[in-house]
C-alpha positions in Angstrom: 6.0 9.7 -40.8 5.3 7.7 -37.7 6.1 4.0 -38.1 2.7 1.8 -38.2 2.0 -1.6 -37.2 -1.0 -3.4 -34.9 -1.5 -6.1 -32.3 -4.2 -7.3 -30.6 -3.7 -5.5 -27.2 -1.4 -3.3 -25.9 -0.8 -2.9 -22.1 0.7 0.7 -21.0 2.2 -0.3 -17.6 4.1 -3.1 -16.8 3.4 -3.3 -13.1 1.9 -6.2 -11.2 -1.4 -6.0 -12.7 -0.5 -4.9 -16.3 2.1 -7.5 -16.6 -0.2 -10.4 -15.3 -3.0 -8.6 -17.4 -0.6 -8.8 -20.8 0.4 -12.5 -19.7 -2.9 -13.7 -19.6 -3.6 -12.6 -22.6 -0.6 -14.1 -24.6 -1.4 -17.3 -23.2 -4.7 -17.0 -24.4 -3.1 -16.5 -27.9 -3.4 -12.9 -28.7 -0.7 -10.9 -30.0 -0.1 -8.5 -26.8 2.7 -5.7 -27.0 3.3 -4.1 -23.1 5.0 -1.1 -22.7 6.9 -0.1 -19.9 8.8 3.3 -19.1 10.5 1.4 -16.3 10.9 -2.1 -14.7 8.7 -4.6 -15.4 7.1 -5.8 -12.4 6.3 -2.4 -11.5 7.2 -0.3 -7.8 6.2 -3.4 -5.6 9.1 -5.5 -6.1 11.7 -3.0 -6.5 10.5 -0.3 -4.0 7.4 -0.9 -2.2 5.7 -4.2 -0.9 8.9 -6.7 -1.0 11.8 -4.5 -0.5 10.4 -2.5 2.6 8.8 -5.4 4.1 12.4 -6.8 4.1 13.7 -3.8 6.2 11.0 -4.3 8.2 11.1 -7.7 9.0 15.4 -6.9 9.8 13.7 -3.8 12.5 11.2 -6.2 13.6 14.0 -8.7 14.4 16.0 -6.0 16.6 13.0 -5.1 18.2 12.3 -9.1 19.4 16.0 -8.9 20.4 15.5 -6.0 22.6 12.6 -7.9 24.4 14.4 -10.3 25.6 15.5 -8.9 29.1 12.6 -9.8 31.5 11.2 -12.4 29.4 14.2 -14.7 28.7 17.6 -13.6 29.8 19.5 -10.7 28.6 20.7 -9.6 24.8 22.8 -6.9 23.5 21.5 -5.5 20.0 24.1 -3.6 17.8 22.1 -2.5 14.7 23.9 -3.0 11.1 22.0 -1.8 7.8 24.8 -2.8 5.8 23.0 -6.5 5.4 19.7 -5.5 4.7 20.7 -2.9 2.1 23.0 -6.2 0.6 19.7 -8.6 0.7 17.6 -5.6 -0.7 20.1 -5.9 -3.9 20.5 -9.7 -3.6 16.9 -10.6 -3.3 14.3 -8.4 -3.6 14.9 -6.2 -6.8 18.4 -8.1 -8.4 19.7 -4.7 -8.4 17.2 -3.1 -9.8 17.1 -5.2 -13.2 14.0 -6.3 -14.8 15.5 -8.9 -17.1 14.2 -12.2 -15.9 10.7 -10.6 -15.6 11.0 -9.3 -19.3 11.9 -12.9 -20.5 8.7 -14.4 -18.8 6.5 -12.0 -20.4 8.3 -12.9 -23.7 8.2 -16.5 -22.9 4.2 -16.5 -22.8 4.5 -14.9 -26.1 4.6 -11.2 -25.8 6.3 -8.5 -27.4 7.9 -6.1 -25.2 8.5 -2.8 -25.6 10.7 -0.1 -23.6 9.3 3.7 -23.4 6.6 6.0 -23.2 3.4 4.6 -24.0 0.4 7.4 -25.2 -2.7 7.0 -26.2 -3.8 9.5 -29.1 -7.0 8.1 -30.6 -9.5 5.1 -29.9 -7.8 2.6 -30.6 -4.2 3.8 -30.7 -0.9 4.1 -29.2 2.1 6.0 -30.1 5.5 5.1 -28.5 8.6 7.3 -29.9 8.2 7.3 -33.8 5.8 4.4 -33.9 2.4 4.0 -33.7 0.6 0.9 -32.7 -2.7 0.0 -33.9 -4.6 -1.8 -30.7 -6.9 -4.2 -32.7 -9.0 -5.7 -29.4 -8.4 -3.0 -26.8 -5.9 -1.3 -24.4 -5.5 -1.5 -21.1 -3.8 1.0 -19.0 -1.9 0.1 -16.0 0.9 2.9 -15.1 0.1 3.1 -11.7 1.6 6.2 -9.1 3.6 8.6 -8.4 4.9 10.3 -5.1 2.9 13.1 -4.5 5.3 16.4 -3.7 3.7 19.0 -1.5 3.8 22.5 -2.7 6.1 23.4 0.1 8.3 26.7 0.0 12.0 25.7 -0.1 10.9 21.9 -0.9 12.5 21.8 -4.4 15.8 23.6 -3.2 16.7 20.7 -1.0 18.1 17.3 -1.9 14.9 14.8 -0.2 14.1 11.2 0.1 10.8 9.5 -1.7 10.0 5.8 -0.3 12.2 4.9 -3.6 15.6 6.7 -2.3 15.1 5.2 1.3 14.6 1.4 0.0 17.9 2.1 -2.0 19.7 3.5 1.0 22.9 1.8 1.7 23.2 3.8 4.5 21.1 5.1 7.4 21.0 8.8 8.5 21.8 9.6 11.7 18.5 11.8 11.8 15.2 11.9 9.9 12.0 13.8 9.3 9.5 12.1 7.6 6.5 14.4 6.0 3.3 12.0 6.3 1.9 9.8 8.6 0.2 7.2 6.2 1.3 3.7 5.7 4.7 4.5 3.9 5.5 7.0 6.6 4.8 5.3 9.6 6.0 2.0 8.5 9.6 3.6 6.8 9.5 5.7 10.4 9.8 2.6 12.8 12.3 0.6 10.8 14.8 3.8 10.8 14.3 4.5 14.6 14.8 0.8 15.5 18.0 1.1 13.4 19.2 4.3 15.5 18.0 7.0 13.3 16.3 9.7 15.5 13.2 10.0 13.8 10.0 13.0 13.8 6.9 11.8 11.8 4.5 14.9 10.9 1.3 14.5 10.1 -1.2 17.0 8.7 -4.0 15.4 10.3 -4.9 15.1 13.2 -3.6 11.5 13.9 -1.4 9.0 12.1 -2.7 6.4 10.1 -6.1 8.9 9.7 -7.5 6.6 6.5 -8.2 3.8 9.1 -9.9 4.1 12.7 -8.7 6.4 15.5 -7.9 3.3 17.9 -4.8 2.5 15.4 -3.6 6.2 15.4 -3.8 6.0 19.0 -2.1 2.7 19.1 0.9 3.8 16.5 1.6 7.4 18.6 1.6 5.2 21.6 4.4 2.7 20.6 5.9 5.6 19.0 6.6 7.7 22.1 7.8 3.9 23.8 10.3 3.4 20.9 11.5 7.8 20.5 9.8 8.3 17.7 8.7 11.7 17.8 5.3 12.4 16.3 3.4 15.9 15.3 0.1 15.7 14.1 -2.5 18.8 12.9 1.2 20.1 11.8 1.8 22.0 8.6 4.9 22.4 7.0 5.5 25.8 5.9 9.1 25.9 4.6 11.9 23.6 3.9 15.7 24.9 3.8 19.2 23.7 4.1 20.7 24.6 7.7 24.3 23.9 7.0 24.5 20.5 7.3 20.8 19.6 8.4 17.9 19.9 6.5 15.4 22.5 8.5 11.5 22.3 8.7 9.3 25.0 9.6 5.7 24.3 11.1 2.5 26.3 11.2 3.2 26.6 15.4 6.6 28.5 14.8 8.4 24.9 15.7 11.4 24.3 13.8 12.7 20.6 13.3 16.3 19.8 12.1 17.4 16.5 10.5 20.4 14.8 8.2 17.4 13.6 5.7 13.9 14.8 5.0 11.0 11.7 3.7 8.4 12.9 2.1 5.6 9.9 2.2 2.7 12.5 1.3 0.6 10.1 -1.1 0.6 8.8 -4.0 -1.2 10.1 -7.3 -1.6 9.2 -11.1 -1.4 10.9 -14.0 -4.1 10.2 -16.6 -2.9 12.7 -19.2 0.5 11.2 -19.2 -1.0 8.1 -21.0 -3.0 10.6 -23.0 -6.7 9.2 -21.5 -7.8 12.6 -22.7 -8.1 11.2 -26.5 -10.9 8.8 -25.3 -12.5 11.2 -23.1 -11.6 11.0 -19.6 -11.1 14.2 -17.6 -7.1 14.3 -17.5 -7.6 16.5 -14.1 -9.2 13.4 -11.8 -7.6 11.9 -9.3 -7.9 8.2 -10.9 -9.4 7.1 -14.1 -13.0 5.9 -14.1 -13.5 2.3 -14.1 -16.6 0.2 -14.1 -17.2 -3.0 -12.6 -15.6 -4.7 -15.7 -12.5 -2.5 -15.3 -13.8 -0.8 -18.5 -13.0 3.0 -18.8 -14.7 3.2 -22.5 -15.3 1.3 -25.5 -12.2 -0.9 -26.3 -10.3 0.7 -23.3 -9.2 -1.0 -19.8 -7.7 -0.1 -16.4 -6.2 -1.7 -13.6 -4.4 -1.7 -10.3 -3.6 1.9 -8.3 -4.8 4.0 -11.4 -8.0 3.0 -10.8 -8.1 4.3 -7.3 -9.6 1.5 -5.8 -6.8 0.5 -3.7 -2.9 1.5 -3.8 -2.2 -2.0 -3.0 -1.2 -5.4 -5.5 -3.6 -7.6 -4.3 -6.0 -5.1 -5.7 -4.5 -5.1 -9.1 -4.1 -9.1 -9.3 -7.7 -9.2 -8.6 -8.5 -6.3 -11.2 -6.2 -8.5 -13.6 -8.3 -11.9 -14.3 -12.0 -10.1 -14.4 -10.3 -7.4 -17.1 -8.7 -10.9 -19.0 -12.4 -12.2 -19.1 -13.9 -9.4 -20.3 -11.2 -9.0 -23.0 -11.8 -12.1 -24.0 -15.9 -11.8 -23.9 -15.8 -15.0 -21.5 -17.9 -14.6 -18.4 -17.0 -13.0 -14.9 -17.8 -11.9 -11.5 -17.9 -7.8 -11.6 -15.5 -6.1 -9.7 -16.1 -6.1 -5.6 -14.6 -4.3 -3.1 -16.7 -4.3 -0.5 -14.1 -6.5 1.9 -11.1 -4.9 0.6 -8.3 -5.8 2.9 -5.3 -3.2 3.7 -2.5 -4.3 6.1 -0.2 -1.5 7.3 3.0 -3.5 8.6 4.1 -1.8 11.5 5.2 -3.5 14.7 2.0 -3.8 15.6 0.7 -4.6 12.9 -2.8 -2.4 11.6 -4.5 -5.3 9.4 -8.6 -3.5 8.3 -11.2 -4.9 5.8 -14.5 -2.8 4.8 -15.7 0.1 6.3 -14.2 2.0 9.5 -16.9 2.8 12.2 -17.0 6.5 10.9 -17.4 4.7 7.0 -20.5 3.0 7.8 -22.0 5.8 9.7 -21.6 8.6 7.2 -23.3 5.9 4.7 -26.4 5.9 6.9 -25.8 2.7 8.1 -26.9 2.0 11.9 -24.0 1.1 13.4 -22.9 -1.5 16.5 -19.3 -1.6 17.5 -17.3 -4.1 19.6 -13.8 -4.4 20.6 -11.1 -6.6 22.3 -8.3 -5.2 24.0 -5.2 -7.8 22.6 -3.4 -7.4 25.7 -6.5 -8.8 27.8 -6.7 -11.9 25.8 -5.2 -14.9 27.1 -2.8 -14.8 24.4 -1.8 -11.1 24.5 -1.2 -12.0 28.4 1.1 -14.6 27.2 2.5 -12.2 24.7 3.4 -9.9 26.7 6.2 -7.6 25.5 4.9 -6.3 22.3 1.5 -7.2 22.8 -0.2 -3.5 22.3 -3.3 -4.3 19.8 -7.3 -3.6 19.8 -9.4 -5.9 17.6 -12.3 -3.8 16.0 -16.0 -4.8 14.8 -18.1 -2.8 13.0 -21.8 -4.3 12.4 -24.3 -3.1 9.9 -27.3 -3.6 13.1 -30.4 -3.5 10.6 -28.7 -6.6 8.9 -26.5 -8.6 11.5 -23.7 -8.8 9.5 -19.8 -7.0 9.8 -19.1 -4.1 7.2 -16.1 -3.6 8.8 -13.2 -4.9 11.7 -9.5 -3.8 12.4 -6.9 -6.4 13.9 -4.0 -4.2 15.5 -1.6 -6.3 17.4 1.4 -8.6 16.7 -0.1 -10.7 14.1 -2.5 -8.3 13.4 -2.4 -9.1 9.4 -3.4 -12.9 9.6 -5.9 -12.2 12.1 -7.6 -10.3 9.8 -8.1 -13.0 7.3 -11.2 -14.6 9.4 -12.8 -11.0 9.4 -12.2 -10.9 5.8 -13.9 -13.7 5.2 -16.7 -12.3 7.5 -17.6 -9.0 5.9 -16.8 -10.8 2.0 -19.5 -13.4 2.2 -21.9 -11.4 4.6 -21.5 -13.8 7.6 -23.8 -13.5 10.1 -22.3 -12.0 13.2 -24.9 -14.5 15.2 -23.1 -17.0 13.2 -19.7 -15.9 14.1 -20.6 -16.4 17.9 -21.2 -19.9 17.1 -18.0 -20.4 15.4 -15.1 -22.4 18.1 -11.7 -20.2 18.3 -8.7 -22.1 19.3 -6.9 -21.5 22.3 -5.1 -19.0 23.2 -4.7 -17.9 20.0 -4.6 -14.0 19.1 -7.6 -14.4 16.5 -9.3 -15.8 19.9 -9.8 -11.9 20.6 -12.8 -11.8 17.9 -14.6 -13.9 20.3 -14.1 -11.5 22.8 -15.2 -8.5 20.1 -18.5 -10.2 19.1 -19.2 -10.5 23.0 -18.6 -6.5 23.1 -20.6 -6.3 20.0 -23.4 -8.2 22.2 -23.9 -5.9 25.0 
């Protein structure tokens, strides 16, 4: 028989959300078990947001380095991964060990448990040989996986996930990365500015296609500029070994050759994995079902990318508190996402909040755009290399207010703070005329949008 005992709450997922979600909770003086397969802390410290935005800060160094001739002087840039793979270990993800995270969930009081967390009845959760009776609730936080195409040959091939390239300790001399989404594009540049020669395809038929067409434009363009190689409205129809190479076949009869093959073709979850079947959820969706209490039934909670409303952290730390309150019975805002911001950290950068142009149209919305070319600004001018960048408005006309913008440009991610701050508390766009912008400053170029926006 199954070994029986209870808590209060038990968290499946220790990722950013589930282990600030089980936290909370202890504080507040429940007895909270969490349950994690992996590391705590989840895949943004050890292999997503910290760790890649440190190789991309070092490619973003080399790049600055290479501007220098014609702006101040001459440099000579000799690439080395060897220290960012070292500050990776160092810094980021302590060599992948989750030990001091563990402790500080234990230090608010938790109990923590490593394994396989299941739900098989309301209520319950088996783990191994035991069962845990969840008294209050459980809340379900396992997050992603890598999504692998269905690609003849695929499987038969040793290949790279965003986890295998973050642990590189050394570069290929070649790469093909399969998707042209955040992971891809972002993971594509810092390899290329190290040396790597680098081919991005994409499916569709642009990169970055989630967000508007100005950025895929933007990214192909700095792509070609840096040899980055891109196809788009590409299909992959086999993947074999080539002696020493790893060869892809497209739909066009083009073959591609590489040392190393990326696939960075989304990211999924798996809701019969932590058995959400048992309290009825369809197992087959995409994401579980959340309301705007992060509710998914009676006594049952969800947060961060499982919930599909977001495959970012900042989504899941805001998920975290208004799933706490509601735990707790104490009252909360509902759930928001109307001005959910999304920053993809190339060099430019492809900061967006709301709605793209093509968002707010297909929800019937009559729709006024304006835009502000970054290197026209006084500050782009100044800029100058590295200055490619559009800054995008998107205006619900019935109602004067933004739905949407996009800041692409260096600094492209802090400019978009102001427009998140726009579309969240429904600023009138009259308003934001009104507003001074400092001089010459690269958030400046929303002035110039809203004059667009004007005419």
């Amino acid at each position: 028989m199954a070994e029986t005992w209870g808590a209060d709450v038990v968290v499946i997922g220790m990722g950013p959300g589930g282990e600030d979600v089980a936290g909370r909770l202890a504080e507040a003086g429940l007895e909270v078990v969490g349950v994690e397969r992996q590391l705590v802390g989840g895949e943004c410290p050890y292999w997503g947001c910290v760790p890649s935005k440190m190789m991309i800060r070092a490619a973003n160094v080399l790049a600055e380095a290479r501007r220098v001739p014609g702006m101040a002087g001459d440099a000579t840039v000799r690439p080395d991964w060897a220290p960012v793979a070292q500050r990776i270990r160092d810094e980021a993800t302590d060599d992948w060990d989750d030990r001091v995270a563990v402790e500080r969930f234990e230090a608010k009081g938790g109990r923590f448990l490593r394994g396989e967390g299941r739900i098989v009845a309301p209520g319950r959760v088996a783990m191994g040989d035991r069962e845990i009776e969840a008294r209050r609730g459980i809340v379900v936080a396992t997050g992603t996986h890598a999504v692998i195409p269905t690609i003849p040959g695929l499987g038969r091939v040793p290949y790279w996930t965003n986890r295998e390239a973050v642990e590189a300790k050394e570069l290929p001399s070649s790469l093909i990365v399969l998707g042209g989404g955040s992971v891809g594009v972002e993971l594509a540049q810092v390899f290329a500015r190290f040396g790597a020669e680098v081919t991005v395809v994409e499916m569709m038929d642009r990169l970055v296609p989630g967000e508007e067409p100005e950025a895929g434009r933007l990214l192909a363009d700095v792509f070609e500029a840096e040899g980055v190689a891109v196809r788009t409205s590409a299909r992959v129809t086999e993947v074999h070994r080539d002696g020493a190479r790893l060869a892809v076949g497209l739909d066009d009869g083009t073959r591609l050759a590489a040392a190393q093959l990326l696939v960075a073709t989304g990211r999924r979850a798996d809701l019969a994995a932590v058995g959400l079947g048992a309290v009825g959820v369809d197992e087959t969706r995409r994401w579980v079902p959340v309301d705007e209490h992060l509710r998914v039934t009676d006594g049952v909670w969800a947060v961060g990318d499982i919930t599909g409303k977001g495959a970012f952290t900042h989504v899941a730390m805001y998920q975290s508190p208004i799933a706490v309150a509601d735990i707790l019975g104490q009252p909360h805002a509902p759930a928001d996402y109307r001005a959910l911001p999304r920053v993809i950290f190339t060099d430019p950068e492809i900061g967006a909040v709301g709605a793209t142009e093509a968002q707010a149209r297909e929800a019937g919305r009559a729709v006024r755009t304006g835009t502000s070319e970054v290197p026209r600004t006084a500050r782009g001018w100044i800029h100058k290399a590295g200055n490619q960048g559009v800054i995008k408005l998107v205006e619900d006309a019935e109602r004067g207010v933004l739905v949407g913008a996009s800041a692409m440009g260096p600094a492209g991610g802090e400019v978009l703070a102001a427009l998140t701050l726009a579309v969240h508390a429904h600023v009138p766009t009259e308003r934001l005329r009104q507003m001074i912008y400092a001089y010459p400053t690269f958030h400046r170029g929303i002035e110039d949008a809203l004059g667009s926006l004007a005419g």
